[in-house]
KEKE-634444 format. One record per residue: x, z, y of N, C-alpha, C, O in turn. Coordinates in steps of 0.1 Angstrom, whole numbers, plus 5000, padded with zeros to 4 digits. Layout:
BEGIN
XZYXZYXZYXZY ...
END
This chain:
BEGIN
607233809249607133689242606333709229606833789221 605433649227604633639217605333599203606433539203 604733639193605333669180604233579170603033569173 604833519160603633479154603633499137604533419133 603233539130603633579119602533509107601333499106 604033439097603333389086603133429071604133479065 602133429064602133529054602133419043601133359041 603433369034603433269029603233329011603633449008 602733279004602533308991603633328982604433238978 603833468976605133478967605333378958605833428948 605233248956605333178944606333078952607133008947 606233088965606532988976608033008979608932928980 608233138980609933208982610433208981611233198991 611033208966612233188960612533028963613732988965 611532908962612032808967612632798979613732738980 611932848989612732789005613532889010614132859020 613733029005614233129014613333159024614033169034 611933179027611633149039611033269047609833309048 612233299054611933409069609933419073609133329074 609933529072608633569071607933499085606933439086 609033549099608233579112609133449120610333419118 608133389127608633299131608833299149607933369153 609333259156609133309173609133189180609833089177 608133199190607733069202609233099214609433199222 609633019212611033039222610832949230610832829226 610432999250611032909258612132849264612432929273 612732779264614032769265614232749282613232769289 615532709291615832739306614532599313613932579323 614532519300614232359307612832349306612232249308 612132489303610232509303609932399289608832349290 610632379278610032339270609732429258610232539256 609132389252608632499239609332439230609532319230 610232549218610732489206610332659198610432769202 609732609186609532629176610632679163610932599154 611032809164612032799155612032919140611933039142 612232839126612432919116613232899111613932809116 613632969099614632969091614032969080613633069074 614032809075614332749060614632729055613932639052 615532739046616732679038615932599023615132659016 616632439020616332449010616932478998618032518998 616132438987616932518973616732398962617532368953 615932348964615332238951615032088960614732068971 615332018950614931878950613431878950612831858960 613131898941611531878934610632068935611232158930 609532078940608732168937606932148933606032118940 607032178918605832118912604932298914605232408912 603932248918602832368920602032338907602332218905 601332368900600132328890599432448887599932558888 598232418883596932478880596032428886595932308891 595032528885593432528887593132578903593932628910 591632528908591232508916591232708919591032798911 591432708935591132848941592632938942592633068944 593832848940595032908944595632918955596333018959 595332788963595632778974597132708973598032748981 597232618964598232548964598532458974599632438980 597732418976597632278985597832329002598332259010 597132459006597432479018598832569024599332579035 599132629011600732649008601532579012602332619021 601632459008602632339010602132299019603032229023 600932269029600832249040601232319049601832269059 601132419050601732539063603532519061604332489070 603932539047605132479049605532409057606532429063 604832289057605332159062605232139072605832049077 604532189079604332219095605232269100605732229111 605532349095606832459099608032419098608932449105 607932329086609232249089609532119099610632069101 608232079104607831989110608632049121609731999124 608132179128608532249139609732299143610232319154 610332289126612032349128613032259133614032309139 612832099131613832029138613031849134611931829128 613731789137612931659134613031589120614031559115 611731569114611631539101610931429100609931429108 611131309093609831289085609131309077609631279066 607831359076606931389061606031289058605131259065 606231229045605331129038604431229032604731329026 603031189033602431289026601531179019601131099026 601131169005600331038998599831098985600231178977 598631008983597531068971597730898963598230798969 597430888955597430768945597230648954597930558957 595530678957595330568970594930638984594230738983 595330588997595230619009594030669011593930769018 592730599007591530599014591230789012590630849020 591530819004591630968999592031109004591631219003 593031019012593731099019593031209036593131329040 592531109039591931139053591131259052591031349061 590231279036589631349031590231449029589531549029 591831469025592031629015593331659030593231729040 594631569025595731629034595931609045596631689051 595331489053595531469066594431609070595031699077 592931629067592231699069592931839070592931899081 593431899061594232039056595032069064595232179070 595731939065597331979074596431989089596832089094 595731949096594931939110594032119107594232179118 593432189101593432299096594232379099594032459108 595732389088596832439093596832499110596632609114 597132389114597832359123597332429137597932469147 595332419132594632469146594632609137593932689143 595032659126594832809123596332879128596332999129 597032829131598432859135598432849151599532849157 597532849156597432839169598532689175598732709187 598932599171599532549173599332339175600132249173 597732359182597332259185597632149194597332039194 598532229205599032199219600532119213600832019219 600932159206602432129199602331989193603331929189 600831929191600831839178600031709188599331749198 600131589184599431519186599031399174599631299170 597931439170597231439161596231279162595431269172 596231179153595831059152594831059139594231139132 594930929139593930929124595330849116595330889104 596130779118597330749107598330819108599030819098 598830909119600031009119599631149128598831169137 600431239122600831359131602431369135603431329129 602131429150603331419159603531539161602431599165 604731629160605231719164605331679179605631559180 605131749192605831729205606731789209607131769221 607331869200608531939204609531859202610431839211 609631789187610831699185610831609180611831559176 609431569178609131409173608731409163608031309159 609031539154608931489134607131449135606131479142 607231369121606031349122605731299107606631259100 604331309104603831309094602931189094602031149102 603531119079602730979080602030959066602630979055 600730909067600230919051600030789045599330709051 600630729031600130639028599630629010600130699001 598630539007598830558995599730458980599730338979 600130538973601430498969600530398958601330408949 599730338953599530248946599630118953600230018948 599130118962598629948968600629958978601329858978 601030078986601730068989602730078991603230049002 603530128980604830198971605930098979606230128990 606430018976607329928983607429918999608529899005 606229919005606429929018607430099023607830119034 607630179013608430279018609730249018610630329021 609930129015611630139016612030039030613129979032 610930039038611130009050611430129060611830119072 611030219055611130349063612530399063613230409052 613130419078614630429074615030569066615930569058 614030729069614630879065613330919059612430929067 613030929051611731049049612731179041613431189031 612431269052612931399046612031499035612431579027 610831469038610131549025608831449027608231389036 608631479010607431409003606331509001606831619002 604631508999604031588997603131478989602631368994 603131528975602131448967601331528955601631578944 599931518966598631548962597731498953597431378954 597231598943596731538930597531428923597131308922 598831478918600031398913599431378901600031308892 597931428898597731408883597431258881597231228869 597331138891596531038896597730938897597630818897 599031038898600430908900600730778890601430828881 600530688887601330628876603130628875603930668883 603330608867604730618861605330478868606430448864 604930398876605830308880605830348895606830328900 604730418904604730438913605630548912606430548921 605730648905606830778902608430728900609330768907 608430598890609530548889610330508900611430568902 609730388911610030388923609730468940610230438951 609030548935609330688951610630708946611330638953 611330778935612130868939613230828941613730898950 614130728936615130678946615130638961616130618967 613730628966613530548980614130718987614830728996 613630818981613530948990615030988988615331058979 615830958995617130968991618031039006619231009007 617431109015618031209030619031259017619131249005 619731349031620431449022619531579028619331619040 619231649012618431759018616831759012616031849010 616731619011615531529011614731588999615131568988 613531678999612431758987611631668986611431568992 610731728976609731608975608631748966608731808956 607631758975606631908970605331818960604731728966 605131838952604031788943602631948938602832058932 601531878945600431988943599431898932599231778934 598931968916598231878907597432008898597832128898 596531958891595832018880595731918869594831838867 597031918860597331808852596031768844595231858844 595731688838594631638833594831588818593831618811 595831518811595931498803598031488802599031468810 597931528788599531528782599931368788601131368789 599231258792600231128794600731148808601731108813 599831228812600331258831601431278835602031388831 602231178845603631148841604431248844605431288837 603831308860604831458863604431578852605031688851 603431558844603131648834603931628826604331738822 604431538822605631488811606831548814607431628808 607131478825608731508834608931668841610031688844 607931778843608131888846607632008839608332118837 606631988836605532108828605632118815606032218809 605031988805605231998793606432058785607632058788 606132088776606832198769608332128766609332198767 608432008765609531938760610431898771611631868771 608931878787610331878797611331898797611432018793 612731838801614031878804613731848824613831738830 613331978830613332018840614232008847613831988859 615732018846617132088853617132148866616032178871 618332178872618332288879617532228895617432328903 617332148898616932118907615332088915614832058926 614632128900612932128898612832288901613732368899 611732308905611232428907609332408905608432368912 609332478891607932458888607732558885608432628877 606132608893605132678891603932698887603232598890 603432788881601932788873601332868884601632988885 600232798894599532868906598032878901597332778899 597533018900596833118896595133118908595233188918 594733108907593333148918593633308919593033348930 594233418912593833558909595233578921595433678929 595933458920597333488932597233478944598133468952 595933458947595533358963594533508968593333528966 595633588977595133658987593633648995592933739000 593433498995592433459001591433398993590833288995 591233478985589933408971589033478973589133588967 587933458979586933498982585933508974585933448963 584533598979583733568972582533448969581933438959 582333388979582133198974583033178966582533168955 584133168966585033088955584933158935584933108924 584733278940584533358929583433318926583733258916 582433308927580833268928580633148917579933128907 581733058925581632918919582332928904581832868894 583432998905583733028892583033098880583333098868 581933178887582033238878580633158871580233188860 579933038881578532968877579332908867578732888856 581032848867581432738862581532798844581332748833 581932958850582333018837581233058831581633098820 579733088831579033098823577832998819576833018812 578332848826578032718826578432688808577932588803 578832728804579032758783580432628773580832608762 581032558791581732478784582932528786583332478796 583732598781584932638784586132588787586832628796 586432458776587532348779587432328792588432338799 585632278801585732258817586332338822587032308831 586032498816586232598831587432638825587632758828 588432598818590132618817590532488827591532498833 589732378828590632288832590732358850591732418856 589132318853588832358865590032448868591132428872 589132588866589832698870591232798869591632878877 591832738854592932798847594232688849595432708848 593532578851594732458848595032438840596232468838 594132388824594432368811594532198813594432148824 594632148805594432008804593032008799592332098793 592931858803591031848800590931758793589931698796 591531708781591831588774590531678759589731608753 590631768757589931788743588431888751588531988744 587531898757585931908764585331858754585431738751 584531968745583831908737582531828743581831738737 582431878755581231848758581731688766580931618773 582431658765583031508775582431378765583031328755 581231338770580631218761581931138756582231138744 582631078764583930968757584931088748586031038744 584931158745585831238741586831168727586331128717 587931158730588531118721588630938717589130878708 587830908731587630758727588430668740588230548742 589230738748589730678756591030738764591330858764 591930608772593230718773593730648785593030548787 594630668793595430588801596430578803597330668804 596830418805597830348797598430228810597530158815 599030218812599330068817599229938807599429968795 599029838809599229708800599229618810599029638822 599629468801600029318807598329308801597929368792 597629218810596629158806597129008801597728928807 596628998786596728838783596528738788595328768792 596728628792596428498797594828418792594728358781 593928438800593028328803591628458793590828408785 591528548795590928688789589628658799589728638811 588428638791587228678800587128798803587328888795 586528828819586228898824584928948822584128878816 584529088825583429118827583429178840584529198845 581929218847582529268860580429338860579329298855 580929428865579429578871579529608880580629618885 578629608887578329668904576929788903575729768900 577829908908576130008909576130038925577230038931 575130068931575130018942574830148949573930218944 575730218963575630368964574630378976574130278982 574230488979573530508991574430619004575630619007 573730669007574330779019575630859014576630869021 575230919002576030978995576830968983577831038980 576330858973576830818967577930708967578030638977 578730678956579330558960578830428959578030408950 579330308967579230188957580330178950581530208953 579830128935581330098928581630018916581230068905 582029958916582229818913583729818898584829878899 583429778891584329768877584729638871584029538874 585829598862586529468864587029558848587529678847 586429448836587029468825587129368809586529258809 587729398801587829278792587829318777587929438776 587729268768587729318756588829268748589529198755 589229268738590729268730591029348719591329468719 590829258706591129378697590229468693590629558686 589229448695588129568699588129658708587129728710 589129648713589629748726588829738736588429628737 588429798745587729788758588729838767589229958767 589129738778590829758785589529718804588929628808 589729838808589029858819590329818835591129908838 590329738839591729648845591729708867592729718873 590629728871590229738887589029818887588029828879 589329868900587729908901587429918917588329898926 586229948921586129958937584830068936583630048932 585530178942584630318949584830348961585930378967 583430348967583830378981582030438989581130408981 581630509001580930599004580530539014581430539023 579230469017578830429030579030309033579130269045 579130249025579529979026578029999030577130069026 578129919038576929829046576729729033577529689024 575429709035574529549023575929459026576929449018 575829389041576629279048578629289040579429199040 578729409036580329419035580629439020581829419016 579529489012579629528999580929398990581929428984 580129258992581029178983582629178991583729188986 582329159001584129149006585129279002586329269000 584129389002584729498998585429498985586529508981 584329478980584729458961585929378958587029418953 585729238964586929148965588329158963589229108956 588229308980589629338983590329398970591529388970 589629468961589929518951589729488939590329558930 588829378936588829328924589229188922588429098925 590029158919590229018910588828918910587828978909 588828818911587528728912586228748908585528708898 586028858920584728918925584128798922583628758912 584328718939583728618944583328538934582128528935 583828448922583528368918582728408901582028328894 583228518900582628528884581228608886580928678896 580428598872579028678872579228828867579628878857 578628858879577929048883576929068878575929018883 576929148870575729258865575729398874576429498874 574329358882574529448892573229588890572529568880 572929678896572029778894570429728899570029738911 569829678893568029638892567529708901566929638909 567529818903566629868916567129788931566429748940 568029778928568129718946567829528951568429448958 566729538943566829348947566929288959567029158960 566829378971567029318982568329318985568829238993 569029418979570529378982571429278975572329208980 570729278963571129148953570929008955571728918954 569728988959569428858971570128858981570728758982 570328938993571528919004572828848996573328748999 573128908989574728948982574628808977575628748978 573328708969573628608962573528448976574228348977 572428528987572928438999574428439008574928379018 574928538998576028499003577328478995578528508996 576428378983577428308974577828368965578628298958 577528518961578228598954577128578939575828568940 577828568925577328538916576528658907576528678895 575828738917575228888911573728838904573228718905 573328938898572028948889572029058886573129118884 570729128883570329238879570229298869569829208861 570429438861570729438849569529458850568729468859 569429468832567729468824567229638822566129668819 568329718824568029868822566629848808566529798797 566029908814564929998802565030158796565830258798 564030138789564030278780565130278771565230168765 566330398768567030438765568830358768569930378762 568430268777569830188781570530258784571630198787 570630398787571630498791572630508781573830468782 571830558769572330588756572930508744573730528734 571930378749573130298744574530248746575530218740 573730238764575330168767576530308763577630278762 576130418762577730508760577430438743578430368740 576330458734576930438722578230288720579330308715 577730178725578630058730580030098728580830088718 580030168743581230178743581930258736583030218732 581430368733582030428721582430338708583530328701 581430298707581630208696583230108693583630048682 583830118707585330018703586230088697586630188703 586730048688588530148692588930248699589430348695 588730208710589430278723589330208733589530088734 588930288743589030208759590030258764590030378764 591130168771592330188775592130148792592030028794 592130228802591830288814593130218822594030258816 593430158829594830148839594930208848594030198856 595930298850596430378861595630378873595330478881 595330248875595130258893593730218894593230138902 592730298882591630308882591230448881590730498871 591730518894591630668894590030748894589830858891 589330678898588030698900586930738886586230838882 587630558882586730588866587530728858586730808853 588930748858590030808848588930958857588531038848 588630978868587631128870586331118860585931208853 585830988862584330968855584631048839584331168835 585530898831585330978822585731088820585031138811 586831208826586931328821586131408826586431528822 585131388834583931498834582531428832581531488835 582631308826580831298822580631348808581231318798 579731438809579131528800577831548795576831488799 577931618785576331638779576131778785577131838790 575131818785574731948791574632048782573932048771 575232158787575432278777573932348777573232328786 573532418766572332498770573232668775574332718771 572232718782572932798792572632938783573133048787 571932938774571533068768572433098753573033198749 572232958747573332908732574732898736575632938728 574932818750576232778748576432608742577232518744 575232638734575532428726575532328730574732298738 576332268727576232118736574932058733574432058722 574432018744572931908740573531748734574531688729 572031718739572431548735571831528749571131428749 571831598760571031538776572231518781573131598781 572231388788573331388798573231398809572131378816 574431458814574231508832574531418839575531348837 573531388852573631268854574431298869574031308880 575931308864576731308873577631258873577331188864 579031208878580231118874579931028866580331008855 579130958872578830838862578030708871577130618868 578830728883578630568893579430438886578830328883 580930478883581730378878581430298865581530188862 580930418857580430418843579330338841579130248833 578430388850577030268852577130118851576630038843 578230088864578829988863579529908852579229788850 580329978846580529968833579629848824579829738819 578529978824577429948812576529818817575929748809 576429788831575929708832576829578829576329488822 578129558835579229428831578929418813579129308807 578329538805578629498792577529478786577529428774 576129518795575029468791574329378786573229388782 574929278787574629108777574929118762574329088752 576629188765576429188745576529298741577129308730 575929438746576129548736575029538727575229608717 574029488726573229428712573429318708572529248705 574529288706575029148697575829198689576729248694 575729198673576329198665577429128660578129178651 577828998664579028898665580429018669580129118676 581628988666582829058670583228978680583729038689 583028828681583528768685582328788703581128768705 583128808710582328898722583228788731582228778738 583928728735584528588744583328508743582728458752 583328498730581928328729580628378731579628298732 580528528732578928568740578828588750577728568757 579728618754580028608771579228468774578328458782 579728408768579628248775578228188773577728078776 577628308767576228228759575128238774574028188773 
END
């Protein structure tokens, strides 16, 4: 009888107890069962760091295995779902055909099925869907991916819902800023952790399997001259102080109540094959620039673009869009179909203004479940020179779909000198 042996990461051990070699046992009735020895130890296991540790496929092989050991449910969820199909459903399908153990699974696009004993793995994402989990009668373990992205009300209510006896909940992240809530509640220095967290600092130099591509990339990132990037990237520092991060210091995220009867602004930049379309929903206050929805997404047909936005933005349909000028044939479809878009005015230097703009407020205060932009701003950048080290004044024209969008919704009054920015709106 065949043997199959798993080589699990020392950081991983001391949490589960977990028996190295696992055995395919047939049993008298010709069925296949799958059996290890798990035990758990913790409530909570937080992984954190930088890219190239192999955190994330760690806690997937886990989970499979425990998938195998008897019948479970596994919630596995990123901020929002659409995300998902991309990192963990994809990983754990990975796993699974690297373990030889394809035949055992039956594998969908909304769940995975153990065939041995049913357990199965279901993904959703916890912003738009946090409540629908308390319809679920057992989830025995949680797996939450890029927890840097969770808000504190969606953290607030998972963790009572996960309530088995036995019931873990594995969190993989590269914290991003001190507000980051599991950054608060496990890592940060002031955490009160107790005995039932199990938090780890996971290393790229600890991953058996760091190759040389992966090395490669680090090492372009590491002599790329921005260091704050290549601690966040690589080391798992926080990325809140990047000198080179154009908004630096000018923006944070926050939940808030939007006030009653607040004009809107609203941006559309429009994606292609590879880019996204994506779409922005924001207001001003205080001098504040309070950024409220947003819609990013890879491949919208002309025909679906506004209903898309809709599903995600607050009255798409009926208020006026400052949309991206190059595409007037899309802007004309979009306006035959009732939708109140127009093109921005761009020109020479509208790049640079529109960041000066926004810079220019107080502070732009980001809402949680604008995860897209909350990436934009912590990596749009000026470009380092590669021989000095110095930050330029050239911007790289990268993470900055959402942002465009942005600049176009604010395009009417970032040359208006009035404070009063409600009554120019309207002009």
């Amino acid at each position: 009888m065949k043997s199959k042996h798993v080589t699990l990461a020392g950081w991983i051990k001391p949490f589960l107890d977990t028996k190295e070699v696992w055995e395919e046992v047939i049993t008298k009735t010709g069925k296949t069962k799958l059996v290890s020895k798990i035990t758990p130890k913790y409530r909570y296991c937080v992984a954190h760091g930088g890219r190239g540790g192999g955190k994330s496929y760690e806690i997937a092989t886990l989970l499979v295995l425990l998938a195998c050991q008897k019948k479970n449910t596994i919630l596995c969820s990123r901020s929002l779902k659409g995300a998902i199909a991309d990192s963990v459903h994809a990983l754990l399908k990975i796993v699974i055909d690297n373990l030889e153990l394809s035949n055992y699974f039956h594998i969908t696009r909304e769940k995975i099925i153990c065939k041995i004993n049913g357990s199965e793995f279901i993904f959703k994402g916890l912003l738009r869907n946090i409540d629908s989990l308390k319809s679920i009668p057992v989830i025995n373990y949680v797996w939450l991916e890029e927890a840097d992205n969770l808000t504190w009300n969606s953290w607030r209510t998972l963790k009572p819902t996960i309530r088995a006896n036995n019931s873990q909940i594995f969190i993989s992240m590269n914290p991003k800023n001190k507000t980051d809530c599991i950054y608060r509640e496990f890592i940060a220095d002031e955490a009160v952790k107790g005995d039932d967290a199990y938090v780890v600092y996971v290393h790229w130099s600890d991953n058996i399997y760091f190759n040389d591509i992966l090395n490669n990339e680090r090492l372009r990132d590491l002599n790329a001259g921005d260091m704050d990037l290549y601690q966040h990237i690589w080391e798992g520092a926080l990325l809140e102080h990047s000198d080179a991060q154009i908004f630096k210091n000018k923006w944070v995220v926050e939940e808030f109540i939007e006030p009653e009867n607040m004009y809107a602004y609203y941006g559309l930049d429009f994606g292609y094959s590879v880019d996204p379309t994506a779409a922005i929903r924001c207001y001003i206050n205080d001098n504040n620039l309070y950024i409220t929805h947003e819609f990013f997404k890879v491949g919208v047909e002309i025909d679906h673009i506004g209903q898309a936005c809709e599903r995600y933005i607050p009255g798409f349909k009926e208020s006026r869009v400052v949309a991206d000028n190059s595409r007037p044939e899309t802007i004309s479809f979009m306006r035959r179909q009732f939708y109140r878009v127009e093109g921005c005015d761009k020109g020479k230097g509208s790049i640079e203004d529109g960041i000066a703009f926004i810079r220019s407020f107080q502070k732009v205060i980001i809402h949680p479940r604008c995860t897209e932009l909350i990436k934009e701003f912590t990596l749009y950048s000026y470009k380092i020179d590669p021989h000095s080290n110095d930050i330029t004044t050239i911007i790289v024209d990268k993470h900055n779909h959402g942002i465009d969008a942005l600049r176009y919704a604010l395009e009417r009054i970032m040359k208006k000198t009035s404070a009063n920015y409600d009554i120019l709106a309207r002009l």
